[in-house]
C-alpha positions in Angstrom: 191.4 138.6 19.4 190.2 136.9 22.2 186.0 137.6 22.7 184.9 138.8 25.8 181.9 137.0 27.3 179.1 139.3 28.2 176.9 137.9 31.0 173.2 139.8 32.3 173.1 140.8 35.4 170.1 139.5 36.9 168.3 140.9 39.9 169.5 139.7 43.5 166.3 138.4 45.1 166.5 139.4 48.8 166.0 136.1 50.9 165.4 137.8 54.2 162.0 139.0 52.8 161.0 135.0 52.9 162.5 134.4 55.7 160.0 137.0 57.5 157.1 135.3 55.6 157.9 132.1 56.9 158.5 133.8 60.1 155.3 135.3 60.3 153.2 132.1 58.8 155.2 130.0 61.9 154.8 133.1 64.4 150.6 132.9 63.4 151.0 129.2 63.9 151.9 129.4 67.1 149.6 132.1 67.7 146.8 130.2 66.7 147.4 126.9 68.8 148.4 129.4 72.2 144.6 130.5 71.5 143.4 126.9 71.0 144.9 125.9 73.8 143.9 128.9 75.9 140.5 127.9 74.8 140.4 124.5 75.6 142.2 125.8 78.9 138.5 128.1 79.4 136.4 125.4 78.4 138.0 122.7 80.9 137.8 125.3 83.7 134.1 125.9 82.7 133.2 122.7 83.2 134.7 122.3 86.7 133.1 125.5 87.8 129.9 123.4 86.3 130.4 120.4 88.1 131.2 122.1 91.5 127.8 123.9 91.4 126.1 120.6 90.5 127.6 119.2 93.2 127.0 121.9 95.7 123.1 121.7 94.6 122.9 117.8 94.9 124.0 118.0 98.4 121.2 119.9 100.0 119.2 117.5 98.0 117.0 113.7 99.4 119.0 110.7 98.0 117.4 109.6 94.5 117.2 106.7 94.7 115.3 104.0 92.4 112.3 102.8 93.9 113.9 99.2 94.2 116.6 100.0 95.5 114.6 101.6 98.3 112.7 98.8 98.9 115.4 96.2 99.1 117.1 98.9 101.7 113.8 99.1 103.4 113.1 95.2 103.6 117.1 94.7 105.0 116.6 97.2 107.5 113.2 95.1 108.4 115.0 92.1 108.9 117.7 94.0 111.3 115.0 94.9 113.4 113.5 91.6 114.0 116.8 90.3 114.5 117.5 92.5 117.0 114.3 92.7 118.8 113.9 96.4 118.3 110.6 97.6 116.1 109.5 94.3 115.3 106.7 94.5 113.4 103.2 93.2 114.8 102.3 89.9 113.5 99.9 90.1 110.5 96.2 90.1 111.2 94.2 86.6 110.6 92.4 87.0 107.1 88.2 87.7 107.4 87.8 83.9 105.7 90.0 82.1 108.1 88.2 84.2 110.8 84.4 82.7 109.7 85.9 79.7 109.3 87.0 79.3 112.9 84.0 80.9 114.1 82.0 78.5 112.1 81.1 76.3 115.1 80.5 79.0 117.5 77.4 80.1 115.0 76.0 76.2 114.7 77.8 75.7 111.5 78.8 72.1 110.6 82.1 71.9 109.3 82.7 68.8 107.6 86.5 67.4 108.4 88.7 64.3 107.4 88.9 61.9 110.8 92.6 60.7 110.3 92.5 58.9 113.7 89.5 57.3 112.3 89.4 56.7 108.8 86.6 54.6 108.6 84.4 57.0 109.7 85.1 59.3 106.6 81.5 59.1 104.9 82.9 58.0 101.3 83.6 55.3 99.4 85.0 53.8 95.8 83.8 51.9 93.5 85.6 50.3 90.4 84.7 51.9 87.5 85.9 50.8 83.7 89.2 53.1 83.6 87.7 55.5 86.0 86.9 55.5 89.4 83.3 56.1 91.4 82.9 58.2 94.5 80.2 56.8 96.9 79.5 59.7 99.3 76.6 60.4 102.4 75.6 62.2 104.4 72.7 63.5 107.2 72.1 66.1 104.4 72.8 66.5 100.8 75.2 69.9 101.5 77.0 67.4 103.7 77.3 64.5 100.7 78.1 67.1 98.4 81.3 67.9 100.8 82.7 64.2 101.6 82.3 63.3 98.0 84.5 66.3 97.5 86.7 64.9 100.2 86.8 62.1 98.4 88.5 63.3 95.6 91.0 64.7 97.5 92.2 61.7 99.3 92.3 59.7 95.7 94.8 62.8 94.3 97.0 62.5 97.6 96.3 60.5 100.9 94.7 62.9 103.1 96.3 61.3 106.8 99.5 62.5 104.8 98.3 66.0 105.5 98.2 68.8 108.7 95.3 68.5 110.2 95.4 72.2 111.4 94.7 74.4 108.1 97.4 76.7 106.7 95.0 78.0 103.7 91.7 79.3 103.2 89.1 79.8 100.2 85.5 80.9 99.6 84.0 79.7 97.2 80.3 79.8 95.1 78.7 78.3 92.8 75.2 77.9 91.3 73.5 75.9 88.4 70.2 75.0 87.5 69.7 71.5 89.4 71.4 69.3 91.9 73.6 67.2 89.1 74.6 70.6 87.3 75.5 71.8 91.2 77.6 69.1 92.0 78.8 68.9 89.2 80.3 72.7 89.3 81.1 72.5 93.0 83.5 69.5 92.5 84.8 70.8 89.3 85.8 74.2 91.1 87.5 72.6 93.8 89.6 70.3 91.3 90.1 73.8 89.7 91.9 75.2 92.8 93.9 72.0 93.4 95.5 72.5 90.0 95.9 76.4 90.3 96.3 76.5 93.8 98.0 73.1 95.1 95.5 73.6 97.8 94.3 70.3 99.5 91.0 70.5 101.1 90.9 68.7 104.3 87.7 70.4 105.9 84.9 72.1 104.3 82.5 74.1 105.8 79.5 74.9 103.6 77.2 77.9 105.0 74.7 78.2 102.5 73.0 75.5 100.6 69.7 77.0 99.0 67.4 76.4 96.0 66.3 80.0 95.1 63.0 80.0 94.3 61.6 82.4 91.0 59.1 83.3 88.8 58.3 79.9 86.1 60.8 80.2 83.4 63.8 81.5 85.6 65.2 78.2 86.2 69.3 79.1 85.1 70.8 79.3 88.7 68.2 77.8 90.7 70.4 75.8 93.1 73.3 77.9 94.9 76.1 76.1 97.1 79.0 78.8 99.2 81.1 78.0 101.3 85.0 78.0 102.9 87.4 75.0 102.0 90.6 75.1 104.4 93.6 72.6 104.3 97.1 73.1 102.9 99.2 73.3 99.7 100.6 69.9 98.0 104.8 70.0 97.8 105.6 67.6 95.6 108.4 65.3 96.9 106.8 66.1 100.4 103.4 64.8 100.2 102.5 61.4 98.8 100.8 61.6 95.4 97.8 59.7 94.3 96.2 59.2 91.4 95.3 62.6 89.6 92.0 63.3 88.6 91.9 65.0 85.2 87.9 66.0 85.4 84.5 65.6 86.5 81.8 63.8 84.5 78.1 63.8 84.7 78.4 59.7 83.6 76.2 57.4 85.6 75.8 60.1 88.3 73.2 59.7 91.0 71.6 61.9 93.9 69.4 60.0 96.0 67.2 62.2 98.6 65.1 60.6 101.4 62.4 62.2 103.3 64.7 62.8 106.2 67.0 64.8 104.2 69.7 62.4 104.3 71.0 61.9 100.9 73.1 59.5 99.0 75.6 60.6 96.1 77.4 58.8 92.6 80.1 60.9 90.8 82.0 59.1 88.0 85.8 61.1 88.3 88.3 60.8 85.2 91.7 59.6 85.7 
């Protein structure tokens, strides 16, 4: 007898039902990135919107611009103007020291000057010194000794004929100390402090107060005052000749002699 095979039957599972899941998971899928995109669509147009009312605001608005910037359109548009003739500025006004310095003369003041024509008339001197060099200076007066001996020292650092004689630059200067050596002394040494700061060569010196102030005993500190204007104009090195430079002032050997005319005779010891 033949044996008949008996099989289960098993449940059909019903494939459609997945499909509509997978359906649905795709169909929220594309949901989801329509919204996302949508969004970003919002967002974009936003920003636009943004900009345009930035834009519309900055345009009833002054130009911002960095204070630099303004300046270097300020100083081109200057130089367009004197170009062109139109709004030139005025010239700029002489400065008050150049002003009393020019006036000097007018008022009786003696301005002392380097002769280039006449070099021999220049009231100084040198004398050899053991690796230095002396400056013999004099003068009707000792403010007047004090300034050629300053003088001096100028045309050793760089040959004075060399340079304008019409003055380009102007400086007051004061100083005090407690006697004639200590004055000198501080008067030179502030001069040879504005050459090297300054590269200003003095080739006139005009000197308007030269007075011994006279206190109670025991205030002796700045008993001797000397002010005055020094005018000339600025070294350029490779256009002016150089000298020999002088590194300082010493009080070494130095003499002030003082007859009873007031004409006075002066010894500075410069290093080199």
């Amino acid at each position: 007898m033949e044996k008949k095979l008996e099989y289960e039957v098993l449940p059909q599972r019903e494939p459609r039902r997945r499909r509509r899941r997978r359906r649905k998971k795709y169909n929220n899928n594309n949901n989801n990135n329509n919204n996302n995109e949508n969004e970003n669509e919002d967002e974009d147009e936003k920003r636009e919107e943004q900009n345009k009312n930035k834009k519309a605001k900055t345009t009833g608005r002054k130009s911002s611009k960095s204070p630099a910037v303004v300046m270097m359109t300020m100083n081109i548009e200057d130089e367009k103007r004197t170009e062109t003739g139109t709004n030139a500025p005025p010239p700029p006004p002489t400065t008050t020291t150049a002003t009393c310095f020019l006036s000097a003369e007018k008022n009786g003041k003696r301005i002392v000057s380097y002769n280039t024509a006449a070099a021999n008339t220049n009231q100084y001197e040198y004398k050899d010194h053991t690796a230095d060099i002396q400056i013999r200076s004099w003068g009707d007066s000792t403010a007047t000794a004090f300034a050629w001996s300053a003088l001096g020292m100028f045309d050793y650092m760089t040959p004075l004929h060399n340079i304008s004689e019409t003055p380009k630059v102007y400086r007051n200067f004061e100083c005090s100390a407690h006697d004639l050596k200590s004055l000198l002394f501080a008067f030179l040494d502030e001069l040879l402090f504005i050459f090297h700061t300054e590269s200003l060569v003095c080739t006139k010196i005009q000197i308007n107060e030269f007075r011994e102030n006279k206190g109670e005993v025991g205030e002796e500190e700045n008993r001797w005052t000397i002010e005055g204007i020094v005018a000339g104009d600025l070294f350029v090195d490779g256009v002016n000749e150089q000298g020999t430079e002088v590194k300082a002032i010493t009080y070494s050997e130095m003499q002030i002699h003082v007859d009873e005319n007031g004409s006075t005779e002066v010894y500075v010891i410069v290093d080199i």
